[in-house]
C-alpha positions as MATLAB code, in Angstrom:
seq = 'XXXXXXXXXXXXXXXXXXXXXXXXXXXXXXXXXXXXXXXXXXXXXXXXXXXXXXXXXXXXXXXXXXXXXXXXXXXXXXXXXXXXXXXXXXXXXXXXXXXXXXXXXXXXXXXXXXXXXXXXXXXXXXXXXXXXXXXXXXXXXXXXXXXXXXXXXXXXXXXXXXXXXXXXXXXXXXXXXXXXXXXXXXXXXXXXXXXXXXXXXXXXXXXXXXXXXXXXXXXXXXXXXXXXXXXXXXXXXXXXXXXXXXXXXXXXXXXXXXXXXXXXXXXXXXXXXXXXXXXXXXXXXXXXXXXXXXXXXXXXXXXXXXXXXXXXXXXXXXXXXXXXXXXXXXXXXXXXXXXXXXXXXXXXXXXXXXXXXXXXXXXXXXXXXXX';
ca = [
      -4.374    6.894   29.737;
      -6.581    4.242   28.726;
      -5.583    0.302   28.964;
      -6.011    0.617   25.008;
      -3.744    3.377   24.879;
      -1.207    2.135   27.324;
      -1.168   -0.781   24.637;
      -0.860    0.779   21.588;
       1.780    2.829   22.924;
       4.003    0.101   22.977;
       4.599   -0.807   19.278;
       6.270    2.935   19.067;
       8.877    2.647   21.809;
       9.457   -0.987   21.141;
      10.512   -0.094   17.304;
      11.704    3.182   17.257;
      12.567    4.564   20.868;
      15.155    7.049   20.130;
      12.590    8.634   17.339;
       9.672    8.834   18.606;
      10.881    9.945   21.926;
      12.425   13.131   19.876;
       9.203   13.856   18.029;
       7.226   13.287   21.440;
       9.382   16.421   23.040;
       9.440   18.550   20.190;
       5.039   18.070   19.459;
       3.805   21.128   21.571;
       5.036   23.205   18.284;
       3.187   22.731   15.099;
       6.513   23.367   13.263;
      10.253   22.731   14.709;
      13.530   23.303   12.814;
      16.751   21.747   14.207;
      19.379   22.727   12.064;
      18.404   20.998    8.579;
      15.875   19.086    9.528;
      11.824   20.779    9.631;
      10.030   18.378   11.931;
       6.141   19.323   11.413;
       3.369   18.017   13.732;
       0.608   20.612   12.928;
      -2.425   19.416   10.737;
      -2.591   22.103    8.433;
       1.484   22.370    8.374;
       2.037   19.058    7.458;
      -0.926   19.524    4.274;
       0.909   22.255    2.784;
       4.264   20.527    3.300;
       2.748   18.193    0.861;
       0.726   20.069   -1.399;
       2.944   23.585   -1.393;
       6.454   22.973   -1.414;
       8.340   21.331   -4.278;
       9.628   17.733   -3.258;
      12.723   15.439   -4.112;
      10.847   12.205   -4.291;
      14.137   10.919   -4.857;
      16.487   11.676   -1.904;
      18.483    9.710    0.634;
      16.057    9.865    3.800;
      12.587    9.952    1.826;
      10.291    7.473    0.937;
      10.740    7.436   -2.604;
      14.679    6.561   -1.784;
      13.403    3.966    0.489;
      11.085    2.238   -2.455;
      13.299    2.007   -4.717;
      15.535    0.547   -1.862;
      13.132   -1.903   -1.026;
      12.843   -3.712   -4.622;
      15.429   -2.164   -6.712;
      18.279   -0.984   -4.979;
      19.283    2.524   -5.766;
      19.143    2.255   -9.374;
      15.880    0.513   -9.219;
      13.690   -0.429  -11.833;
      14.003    1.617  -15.135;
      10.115    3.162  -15.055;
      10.461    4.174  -10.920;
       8.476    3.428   -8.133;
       5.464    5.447   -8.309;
       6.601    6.937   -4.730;
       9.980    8.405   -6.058;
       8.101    9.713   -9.690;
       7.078   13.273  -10.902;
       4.918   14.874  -13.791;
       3.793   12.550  -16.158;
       5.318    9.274  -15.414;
       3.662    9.763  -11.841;
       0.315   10.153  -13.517;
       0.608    7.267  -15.662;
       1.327    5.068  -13.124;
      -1.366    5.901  -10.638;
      -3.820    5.729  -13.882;
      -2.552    1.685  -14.419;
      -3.450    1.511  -10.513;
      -6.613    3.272  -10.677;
      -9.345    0.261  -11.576;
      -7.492   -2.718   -9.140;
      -8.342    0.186   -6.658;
     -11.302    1.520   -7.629;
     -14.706    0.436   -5.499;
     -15.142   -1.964   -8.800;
     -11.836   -3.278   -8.430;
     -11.958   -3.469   -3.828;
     -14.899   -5.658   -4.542;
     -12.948   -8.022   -7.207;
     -10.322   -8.312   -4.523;
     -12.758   -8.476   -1.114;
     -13.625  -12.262   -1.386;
      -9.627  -12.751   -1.583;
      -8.555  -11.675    2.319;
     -12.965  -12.841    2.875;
     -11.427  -16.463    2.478;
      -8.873  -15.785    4.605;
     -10.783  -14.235    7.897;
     -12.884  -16.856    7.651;
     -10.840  -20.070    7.521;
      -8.331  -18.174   10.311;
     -11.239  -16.945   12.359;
     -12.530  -20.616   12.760;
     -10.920  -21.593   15.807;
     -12.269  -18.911   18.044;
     -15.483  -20.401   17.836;
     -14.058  -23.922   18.732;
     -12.622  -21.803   21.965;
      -8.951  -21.561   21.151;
      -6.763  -18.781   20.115;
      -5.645  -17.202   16.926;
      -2.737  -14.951   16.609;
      -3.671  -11.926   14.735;
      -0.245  -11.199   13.164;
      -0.314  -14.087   10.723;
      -3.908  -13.344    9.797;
      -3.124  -10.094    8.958;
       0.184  -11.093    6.539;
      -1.672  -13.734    4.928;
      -4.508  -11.531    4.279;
      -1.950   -9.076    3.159;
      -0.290  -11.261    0.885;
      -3.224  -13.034   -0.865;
      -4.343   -9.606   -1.285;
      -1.301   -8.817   -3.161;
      -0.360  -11.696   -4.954;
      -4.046  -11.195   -6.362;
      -3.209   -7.873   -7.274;
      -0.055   -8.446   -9.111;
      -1.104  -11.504  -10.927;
       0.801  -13.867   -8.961;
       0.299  -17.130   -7.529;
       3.064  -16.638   -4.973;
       2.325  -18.626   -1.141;
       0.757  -15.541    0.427;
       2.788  -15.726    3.782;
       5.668  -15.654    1.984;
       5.256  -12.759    0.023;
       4.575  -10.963    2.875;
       7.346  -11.786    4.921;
       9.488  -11.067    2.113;
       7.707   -7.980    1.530;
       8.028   -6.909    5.086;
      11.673   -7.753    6.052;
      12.259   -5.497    2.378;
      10.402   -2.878    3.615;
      12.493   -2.907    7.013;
      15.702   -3.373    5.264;
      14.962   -0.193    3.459;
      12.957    1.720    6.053;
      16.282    1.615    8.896;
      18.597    2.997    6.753;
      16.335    5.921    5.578;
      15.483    7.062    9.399;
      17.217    8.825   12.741;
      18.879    7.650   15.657;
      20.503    4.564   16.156;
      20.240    1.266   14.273;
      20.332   -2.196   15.368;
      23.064   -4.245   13.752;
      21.949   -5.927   10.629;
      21.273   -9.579   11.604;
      22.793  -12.569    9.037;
      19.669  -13.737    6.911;
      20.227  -16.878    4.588;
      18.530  -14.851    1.499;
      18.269  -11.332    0.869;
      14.845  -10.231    1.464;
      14.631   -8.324   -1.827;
      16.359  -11.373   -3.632;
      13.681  -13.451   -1.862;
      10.638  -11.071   -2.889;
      12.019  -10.586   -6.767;
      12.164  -14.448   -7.069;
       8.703  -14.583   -5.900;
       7.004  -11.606   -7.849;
       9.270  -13.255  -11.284;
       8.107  -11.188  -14.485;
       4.518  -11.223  -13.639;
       1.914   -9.119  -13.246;
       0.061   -7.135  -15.650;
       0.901   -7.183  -18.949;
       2.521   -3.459  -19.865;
       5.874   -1.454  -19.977;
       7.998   -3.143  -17.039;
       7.804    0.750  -15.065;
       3.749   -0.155  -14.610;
       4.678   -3.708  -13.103;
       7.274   -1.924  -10.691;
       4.713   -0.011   -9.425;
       2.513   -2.723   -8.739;
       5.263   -4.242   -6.820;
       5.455   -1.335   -4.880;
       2.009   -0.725   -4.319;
       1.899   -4.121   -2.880;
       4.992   -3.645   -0.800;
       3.223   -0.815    1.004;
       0.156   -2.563    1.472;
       1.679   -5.639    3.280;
       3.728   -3.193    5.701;
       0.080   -1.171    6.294;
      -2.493   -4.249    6.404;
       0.339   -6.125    8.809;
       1.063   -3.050   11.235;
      -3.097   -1.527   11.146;
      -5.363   -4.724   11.364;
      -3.616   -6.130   14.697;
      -3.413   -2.925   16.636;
      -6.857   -1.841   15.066;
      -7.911   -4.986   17.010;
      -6.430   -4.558   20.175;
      -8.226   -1.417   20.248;
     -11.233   -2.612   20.113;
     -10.597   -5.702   22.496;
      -9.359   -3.365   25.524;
     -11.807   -0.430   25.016;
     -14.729   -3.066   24.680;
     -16.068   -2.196   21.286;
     -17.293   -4.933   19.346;
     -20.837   -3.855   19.860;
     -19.617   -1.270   17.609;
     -17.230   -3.179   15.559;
     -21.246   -5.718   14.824;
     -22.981   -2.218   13.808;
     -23.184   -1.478   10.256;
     -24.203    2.004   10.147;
     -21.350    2.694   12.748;
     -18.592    0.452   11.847;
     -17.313    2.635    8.899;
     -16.721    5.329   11.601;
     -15.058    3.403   13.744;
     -12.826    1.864   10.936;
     -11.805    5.238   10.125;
     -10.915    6.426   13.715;
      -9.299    3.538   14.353;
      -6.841    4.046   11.280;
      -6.665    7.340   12.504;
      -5.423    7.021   16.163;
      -3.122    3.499   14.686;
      -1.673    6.384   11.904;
      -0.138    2.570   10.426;
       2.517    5.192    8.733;
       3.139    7.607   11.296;
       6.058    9.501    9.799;
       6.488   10.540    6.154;
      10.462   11.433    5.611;
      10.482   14.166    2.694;
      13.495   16.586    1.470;
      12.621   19.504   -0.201;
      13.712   20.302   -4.039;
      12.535   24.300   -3.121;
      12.097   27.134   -1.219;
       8.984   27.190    0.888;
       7.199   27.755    3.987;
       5.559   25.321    6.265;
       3.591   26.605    8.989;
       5.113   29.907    9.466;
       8.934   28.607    8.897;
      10.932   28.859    5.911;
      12.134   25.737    4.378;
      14.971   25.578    2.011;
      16.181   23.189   -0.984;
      17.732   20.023    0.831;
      15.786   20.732    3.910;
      14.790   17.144    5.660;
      11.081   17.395    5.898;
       9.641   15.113    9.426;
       5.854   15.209    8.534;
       4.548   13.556   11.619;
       0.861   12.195   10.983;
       1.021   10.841   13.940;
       0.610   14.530   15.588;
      -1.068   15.952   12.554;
      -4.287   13.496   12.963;
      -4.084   14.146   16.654;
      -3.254   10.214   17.369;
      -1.266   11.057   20.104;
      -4.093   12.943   21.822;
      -7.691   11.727   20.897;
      -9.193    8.649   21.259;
     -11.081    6.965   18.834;
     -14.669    8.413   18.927;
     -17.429    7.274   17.008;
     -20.056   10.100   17.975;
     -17.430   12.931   17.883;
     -15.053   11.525   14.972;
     -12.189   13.707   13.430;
     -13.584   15.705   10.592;
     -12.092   13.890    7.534;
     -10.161   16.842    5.903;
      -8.043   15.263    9.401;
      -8.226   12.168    9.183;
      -7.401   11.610    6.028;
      -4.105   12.849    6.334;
      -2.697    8.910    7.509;
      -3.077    8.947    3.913;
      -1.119   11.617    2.490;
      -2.311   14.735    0.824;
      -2.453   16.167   -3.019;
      -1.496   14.075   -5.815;
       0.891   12.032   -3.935;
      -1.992   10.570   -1.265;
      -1.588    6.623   -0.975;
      -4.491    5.429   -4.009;
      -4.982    2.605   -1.313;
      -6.976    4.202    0.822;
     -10.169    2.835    0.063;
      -8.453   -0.676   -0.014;
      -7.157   -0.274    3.280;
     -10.461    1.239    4.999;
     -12.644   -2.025    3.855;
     -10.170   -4.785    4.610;
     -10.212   -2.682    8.027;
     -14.432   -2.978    8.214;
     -14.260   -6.854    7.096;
     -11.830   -7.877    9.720;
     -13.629   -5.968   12.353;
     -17.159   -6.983   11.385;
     -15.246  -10.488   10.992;
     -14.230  -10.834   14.735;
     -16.511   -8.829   16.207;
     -19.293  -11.830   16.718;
     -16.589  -13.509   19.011;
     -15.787  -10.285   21.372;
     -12.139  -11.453   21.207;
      -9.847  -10.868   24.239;
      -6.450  -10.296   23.931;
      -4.225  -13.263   25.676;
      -0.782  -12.038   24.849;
       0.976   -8.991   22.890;
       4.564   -8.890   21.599;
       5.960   -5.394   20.232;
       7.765   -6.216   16.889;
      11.237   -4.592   17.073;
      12.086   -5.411   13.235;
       9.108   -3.850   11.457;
       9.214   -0.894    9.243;
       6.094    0.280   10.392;
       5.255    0.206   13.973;
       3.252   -3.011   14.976;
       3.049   -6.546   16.521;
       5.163   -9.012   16.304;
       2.700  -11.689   18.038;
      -1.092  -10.690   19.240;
      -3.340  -13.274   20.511;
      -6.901  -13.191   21.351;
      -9.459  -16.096   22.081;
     -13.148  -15.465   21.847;
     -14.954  -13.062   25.320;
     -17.177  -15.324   27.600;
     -20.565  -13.038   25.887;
     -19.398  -14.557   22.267;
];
């Protein structure tokens, strides 16, 4: 196992022991039932869990549940949460997101987190050390404070955004749970008061999903851009990281082997079948993406890269695929093309035990002697 593995590794069994330690043991099966619950690691299992078999986007233990969790409790806001919607309401949605994520509407947003990187990125080239972790949430939030209209501190929003998103997240998954700690605000109090009434003017169910939208993005951008680094620090890529034809490959395996969302938690609203298993109504659906993009298993490679009907998958499949994919691929490139002039080293890494995603809590680099 590589030192860059050995690293990575880390961020799973620091968050989520118990769970990831069960899928581990049950991966040398594409599909595995245990009693209710369908845990599927296979590639093409896991697409036609998505794409085949009908879905309650709005039960206890999925991530629609968990959305509307995270912002609205479990009434939520009156128009959903684009993650717990179906038919129509789903489409409309996803058509208000479609030009802020459009290559148009990336562009708009790119000198946003561009400001960032480069006013955090300074003081490697002065020789001292940046964390990585607070880069990455202020990037995160600018990003979506600039997508929702609001002029919200950016570090706020994602902290807010985050400690929502892990409020939600523990109650929605297996095994154990650490006891709730005593916070002075409620992080979804905290995170309304900051996102007010704003945002796009429309029906109030289009600004929820915005809300959302930017939810997820914080949690991805905070747990992908750190690790994403490390990666690169401890296998010694920034040659590759500086090479533009290249880089986009290397962004994409690198979001592939991170999987920033390794497990999708569904529950089925029909009869199926998933990889050769039958899968009833109020099954628990375990769509590891993890497994299915072969994270677990292959390094990033730039010459040999997954073929992308694989990778891919860390972003869903069907009409329910994450529509910020193509946001989260070139914030990816910028930061990577960003440090990759100072060949940063990492100094320090602390797992983060309270994230909803699996990620760093702390990781610090200074610039390599060849910057």
């Amino acid at each position: 196992m590589t030192a860059a593995r050995r690293r990575d590794r880390r961020v799973y069994l620091a968050g989520h022991p118990f769970l990831f330690s069960l899928l581990a043991a049950s991966r040398r099966r594409p599909v595995v039932r245990l009693g209710r619950t369908v845990l599927v690691h296979d590639a093409d299992a896991f697409r036609q869990a998505l794409t085949r078999v009908p879905l309650d986007r709005e039960a206890a233990g999925t991530t629609g549940r968990a959305a509307r969790s995270a912002l609205g409790g479990n009434e939520g806001p009156a128009g959903g949460m684009l993650f717990d919607q179906h038919g129509a309401g789903h489409r409309a949605a996803r058509r208000a997101l479609a030009d802020d994520l459009s290559s148009t509407g990336v562009e708009r947003l790119r000198p946003v987190w561009a400001a960032v990187l480069e006013h955090r990125l300074a003081p490697l080239a002065e020789g001292r050390t940046v964390d990585l972790v607070p880069l990455a949430r202020e990037l995160a939030g600018a990003t979506a404070g600039a997508l929702l209209g609001t002029d919200a501190d950016p570090l706020r929003l994602a902290a807010a955004a985050g400690d929502s998103a892990y409020a939600a997240v523990r109650e929605h998954l297996p095994g154990p749970h650490r006891p709730r700690r005593r916070a002075t605000a409620d992080p979804v109090d905290r995170l309304r008061a900051l996102l007010g009434d704003g945002g796009p003017a429309g029906a109030a169910d289009d600004h929820a999903a915005r809300a959302m939208l930017a939810v997820a993005a914080v949690t991805t951008v905070v747990a992908a851009l750190p690790r994403a680094a490390a990666w690169c620090a401890d296998a010694g890529w920034w040659d590759l990281a500086a090479d533009d034809a290249r880089r986009p490959v290397l962004a994409d395996e690198l979001l592939r082997v991170t999987a920033p969302s390794p497990l999708l938690p569904r529950v089925a609203a029909g009869n199926g079948t998933v990889g050769g298993c039958p899968v009833r109504a109020g099954d628990r659906l375990l769509l590891v993406a993890r497994h299915a993009v072969r994270a677990h298993r292959d390094d990033p490679d730039c010459r040999r890269p997954a073929e992308p009907a694989v990778s891919q998958l860390v972003f869903g499949a069907g009409p329910h695929a994450c529509p910020g994919a193509r946001l989260a691929r070139a914030q990816l490139q910028d930061t990577l093309e960003a440090l990759a002039p100072h060949r940063p080293v990492v100094v320090s890494a602390r797992a983060d035990r309270r994230a909803a995603l699996p990620g760093w809590r702390s990781l610090v680099v200074r610039a390599g002697e060849a910057a």
